[in-house]
N, C-alpha and C positions, 0 to 999 in steps of 0.2 A: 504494500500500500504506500503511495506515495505521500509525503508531507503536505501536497497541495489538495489531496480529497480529505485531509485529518484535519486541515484547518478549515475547508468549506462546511464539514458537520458539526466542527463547535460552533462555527457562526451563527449554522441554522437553529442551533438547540439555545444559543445567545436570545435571540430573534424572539424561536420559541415562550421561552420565558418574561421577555419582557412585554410581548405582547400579551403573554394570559395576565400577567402583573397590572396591565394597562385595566384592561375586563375586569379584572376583580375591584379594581378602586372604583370606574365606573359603575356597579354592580352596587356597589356598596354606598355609594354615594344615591343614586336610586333611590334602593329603600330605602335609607334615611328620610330620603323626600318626602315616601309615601305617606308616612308613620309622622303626622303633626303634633308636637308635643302641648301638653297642658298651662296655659298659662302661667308662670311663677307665681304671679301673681294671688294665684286660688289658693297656692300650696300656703304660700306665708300668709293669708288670710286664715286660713285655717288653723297653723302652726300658733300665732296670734292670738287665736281667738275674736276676731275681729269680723262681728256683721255686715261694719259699714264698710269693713276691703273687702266682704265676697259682697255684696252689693252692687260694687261696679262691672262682677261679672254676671248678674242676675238678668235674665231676660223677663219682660216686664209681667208673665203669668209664670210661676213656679211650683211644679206639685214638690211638695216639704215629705216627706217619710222622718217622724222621728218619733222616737219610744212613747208619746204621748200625745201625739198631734201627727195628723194626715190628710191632707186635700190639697187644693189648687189655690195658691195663693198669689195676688197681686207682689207688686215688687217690694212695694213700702213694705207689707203685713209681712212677707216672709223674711226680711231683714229685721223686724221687733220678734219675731218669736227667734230664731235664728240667735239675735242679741242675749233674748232671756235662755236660751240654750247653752250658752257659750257661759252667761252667770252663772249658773246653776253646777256647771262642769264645766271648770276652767281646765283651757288645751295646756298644756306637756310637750305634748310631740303630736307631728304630721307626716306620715310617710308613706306617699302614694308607691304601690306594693307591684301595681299592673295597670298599663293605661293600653288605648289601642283604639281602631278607628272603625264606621263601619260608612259606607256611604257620605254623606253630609256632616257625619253625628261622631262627636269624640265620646270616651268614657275614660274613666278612672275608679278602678278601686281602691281603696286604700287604709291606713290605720288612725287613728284616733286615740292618742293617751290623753287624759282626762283627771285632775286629781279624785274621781269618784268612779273611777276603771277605764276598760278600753273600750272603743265601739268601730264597728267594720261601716265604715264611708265609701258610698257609691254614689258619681255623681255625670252627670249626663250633658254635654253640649251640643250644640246647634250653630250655624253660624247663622247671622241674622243681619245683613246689611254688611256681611264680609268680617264682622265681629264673632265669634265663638264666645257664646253666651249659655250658661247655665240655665237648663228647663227642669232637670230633675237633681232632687238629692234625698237622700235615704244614710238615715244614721241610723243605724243598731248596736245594740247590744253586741260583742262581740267574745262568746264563749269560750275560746281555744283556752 
């Protein structure tokens, strides 16, 4: 075998590799795209304890799920219970566990320490005017 076909097959296997290198960053960068992350904003509302920072992410009709109240609430109403919520069980810690997309619509699971236990946070956006705005949330109790 000559020196000049050992050097055109390292080339190609060179080539090789940096071309699949090329595809996987594009690939990756992709789904990144796909996959819209969550507000910070929501997290450190939450983290806070703060009605009036998840407020700005409220869409103006809210179904509220929490251990002792459930319906569809205006934007004001669900930032006063939301508020007496957050009194009652002041946050610790926030720690969205799993978020993900489905069509139009973001979601987030997540954790809730509370100095009167934990509760499992699910909460629902929409975008509305190019804004990602929260239509649902659900606190529970959170067993584990």
């Amino acid at each position: 075998m000559s020196l000049n076909v050992l050097h055109k097959g390292t080339e190609m296997k060179k080539k090789l590799i940096a071309a699949a290198g090329v595809l996987f960053i594009i690939v990756s960068l992709l789904a990144a795209q796909e996959q819209p992350r969550i507000p910070s904003g929501i997290a450190i509302a939450f983290r806070s304890g703060s009605a009036s920072g998840l407020s700005e992410y409220l869409n103006s009709t809210v179904e509220l799920v929490l251990p002792d109240k459930e319906d569809f609430y205006s934007k004001s109403v669900a930032e006063t219970i939301l508020k007496d919520f957050f009194t009652r069980y002041r946050s610790r810690e926030f720690v969205i566990k799993h978020q993900g997309a489905r069509g139009d619509a973001q979601y987030a699971i997540a954790s809730l320490e509370t100095d009167k236990g934990r509760f499992r946070v699910y909460f629902l956006l929409k975008k509305v005017d190019g804004n990602p705005l929260i239509h649902q949330i659900r606190i529970e109790t959170d067993n584990e």
